[in-house]
C-alpha positions in Angstrom: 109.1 110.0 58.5 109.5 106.6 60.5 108.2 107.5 64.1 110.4 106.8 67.2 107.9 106.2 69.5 110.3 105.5 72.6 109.0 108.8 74.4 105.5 109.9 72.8 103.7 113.7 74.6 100.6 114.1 74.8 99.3 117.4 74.8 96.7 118.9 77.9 96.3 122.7 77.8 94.3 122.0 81.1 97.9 120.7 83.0 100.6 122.3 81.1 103.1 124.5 83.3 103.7 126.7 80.1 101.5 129.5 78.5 101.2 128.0 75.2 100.4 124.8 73.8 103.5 125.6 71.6 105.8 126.5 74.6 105.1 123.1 76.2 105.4 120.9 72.5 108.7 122.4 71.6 110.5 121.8 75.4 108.8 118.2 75.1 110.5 117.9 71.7 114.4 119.4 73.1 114.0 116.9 76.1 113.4 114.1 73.6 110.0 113.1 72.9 109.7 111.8 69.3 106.2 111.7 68.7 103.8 114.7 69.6 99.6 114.1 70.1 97.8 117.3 70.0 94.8 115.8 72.0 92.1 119.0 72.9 88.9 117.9 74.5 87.6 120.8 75.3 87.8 123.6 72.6 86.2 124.3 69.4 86.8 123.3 65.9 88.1 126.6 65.4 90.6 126.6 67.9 91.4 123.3 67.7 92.4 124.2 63.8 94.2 127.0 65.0 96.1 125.6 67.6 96.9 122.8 65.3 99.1 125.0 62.7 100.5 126.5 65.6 102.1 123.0 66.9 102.8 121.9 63.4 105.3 124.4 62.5 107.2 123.5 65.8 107.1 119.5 65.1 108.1 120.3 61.4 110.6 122.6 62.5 112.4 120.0 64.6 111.2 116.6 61.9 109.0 115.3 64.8 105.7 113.6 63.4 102.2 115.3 64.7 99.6 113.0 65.6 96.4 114.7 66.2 93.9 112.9 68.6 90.5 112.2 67.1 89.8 114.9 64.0 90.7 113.4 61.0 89.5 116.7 59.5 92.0 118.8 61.2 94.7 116.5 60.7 94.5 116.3 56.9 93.8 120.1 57.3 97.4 121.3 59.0 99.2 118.5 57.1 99.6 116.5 60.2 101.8 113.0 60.0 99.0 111.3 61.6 95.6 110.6 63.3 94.7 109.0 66.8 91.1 107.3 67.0 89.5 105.7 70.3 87.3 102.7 70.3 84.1 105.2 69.8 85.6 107.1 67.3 85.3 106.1 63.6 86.3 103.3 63.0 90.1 102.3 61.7 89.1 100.8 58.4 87.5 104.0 57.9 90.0 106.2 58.5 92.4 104.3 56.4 89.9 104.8 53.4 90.1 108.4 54.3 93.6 109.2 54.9 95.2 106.8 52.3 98.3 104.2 52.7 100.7 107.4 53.9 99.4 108.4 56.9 99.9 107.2 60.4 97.0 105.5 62.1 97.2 104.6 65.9 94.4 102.8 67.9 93.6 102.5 71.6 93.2 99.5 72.7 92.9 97.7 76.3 92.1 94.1 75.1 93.6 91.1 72.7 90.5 91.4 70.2 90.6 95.1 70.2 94.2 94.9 69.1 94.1 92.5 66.3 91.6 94.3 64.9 93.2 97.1 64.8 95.8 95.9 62.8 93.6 94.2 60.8 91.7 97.7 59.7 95.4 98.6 59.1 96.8 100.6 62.3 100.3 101.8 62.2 100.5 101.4 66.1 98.3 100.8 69.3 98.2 102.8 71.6 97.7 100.3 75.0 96.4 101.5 78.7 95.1 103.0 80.6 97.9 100.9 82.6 97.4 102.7 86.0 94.4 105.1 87.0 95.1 108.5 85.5 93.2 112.0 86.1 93.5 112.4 82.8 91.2 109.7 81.8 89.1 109.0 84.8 86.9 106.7 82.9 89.3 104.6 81.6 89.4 100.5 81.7 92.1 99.4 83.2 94.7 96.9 81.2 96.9 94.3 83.5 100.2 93.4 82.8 99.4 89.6 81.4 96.7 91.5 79.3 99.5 93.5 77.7 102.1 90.3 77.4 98.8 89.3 75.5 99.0 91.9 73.1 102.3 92.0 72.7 101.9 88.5 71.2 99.4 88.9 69.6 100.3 92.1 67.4 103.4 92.6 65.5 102.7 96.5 65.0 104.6 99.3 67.6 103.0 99.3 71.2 103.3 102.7 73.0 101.5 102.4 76.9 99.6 105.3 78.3 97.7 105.5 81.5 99.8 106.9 85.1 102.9 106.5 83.5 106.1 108.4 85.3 109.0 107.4 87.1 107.3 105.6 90.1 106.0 103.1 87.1 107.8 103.0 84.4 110.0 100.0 85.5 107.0 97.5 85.9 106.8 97.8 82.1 110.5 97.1 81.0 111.5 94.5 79.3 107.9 93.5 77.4 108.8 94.6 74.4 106.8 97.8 74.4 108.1 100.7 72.1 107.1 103.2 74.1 105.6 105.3 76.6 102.5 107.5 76.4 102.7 110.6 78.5 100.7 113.4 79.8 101.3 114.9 82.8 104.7 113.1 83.5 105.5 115.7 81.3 103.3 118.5 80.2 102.7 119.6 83.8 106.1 120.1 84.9 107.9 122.9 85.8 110.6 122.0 83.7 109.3 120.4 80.7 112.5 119.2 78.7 114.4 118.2 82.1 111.0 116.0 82.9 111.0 114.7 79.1 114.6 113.9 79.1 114.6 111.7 82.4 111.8 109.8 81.6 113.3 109.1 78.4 116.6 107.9 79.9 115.0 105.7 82.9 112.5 103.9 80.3 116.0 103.1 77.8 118.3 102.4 80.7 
């Protein structure tokens, strides 16, 4: 399954408009988004688990690749197409060893060096920001535009930007051969998920 990474939802039970993390993965998925990140902060293993199977019969359903943010456990538990890992997680080399060649590997990154290495350890994609200050992430460095150009250079692996991205900024990043955008509450904590999904989608291609 080759990712399209054009629109890529991130999951926040804490801001979704819907009652289930389900609910708000399947409307991202009809208004377009091609990659899904189950990212859960805040709940248990258990739960985590749980909620996992739940979101990976919807993604499968539809032939949309689940990424799951952080557990490599749960993600080689449910099946999942891939695994997301921070600079404090484990490292990527790592994860490679334990996930094998098939797997999808993305990497956050906010600097040149973190980037290369990334793709060095053998990341399928970086995942670049935080680009503009987001309640999401409030502790989050933030990565300037020539910083990106940087990375963009310096990388020849997919770049999807996260960090305060919505329609009031998504044009500052057009045209730097980024692959996609990262979203969170853009999306997830709209009252009309797919309709949200869908113009983001069309204002970052058009």
């Amino acid at each position: 399954m080759s990712p399209d990474y054009t629109l890529y939802v991130c999951t926040d039970r804490d801001l979704m408009s819907s009652a289930t993390v389900e609910e708000s993965v399947e409307k991202a998925i009809l208004g377009g988004a091609g990659v899904i990140q189950l990212r859960e902060k805040d709940v248990s293993g258990k739960v985590f688990y749980e909620t996992a199977v739940g979101v990976k019969a919807v993604t499968s359903h539809y032939g949309i690749p689940l990424i799951v943010n952080d557990r490599i456990d749960i993600a080689m538990a449910v099946g999942a197409e891939g695994v997301h890992v921070g600079q404090s997680d484990m490292p990527c080399r790592a994860v490679r060893k334990l996930v094998g060649p098939d797997m999808i590997v993305g990497v956050s990154a906010s600097s040149v060096e973190e980037a290369v290495q990334a793709e060095k350890d053998g990341a399928d994609y970086l995942g670049v920001g935080a680009m503009n200050p987001t309640g999401t992430k409030t502790d989050a460095d933030l990565v300037t535009i020539d910083e990106l150009k940087a990375i963009r250079k310096a990388v020849s692996i997919p770049i999807v930007i996260i960090g305060g991205i919505n329609l009031d900024t998504i044009h500052y990043y057009k045209g730097l051969g980024i692959d996609g955008i990262a979203v969170v509450s853009a999306v997830i904590s709209k009252n009309d998920i797919a309709k949200a999904a869908e113009e983001l989608k069309r204002e970052w291609l058009a």
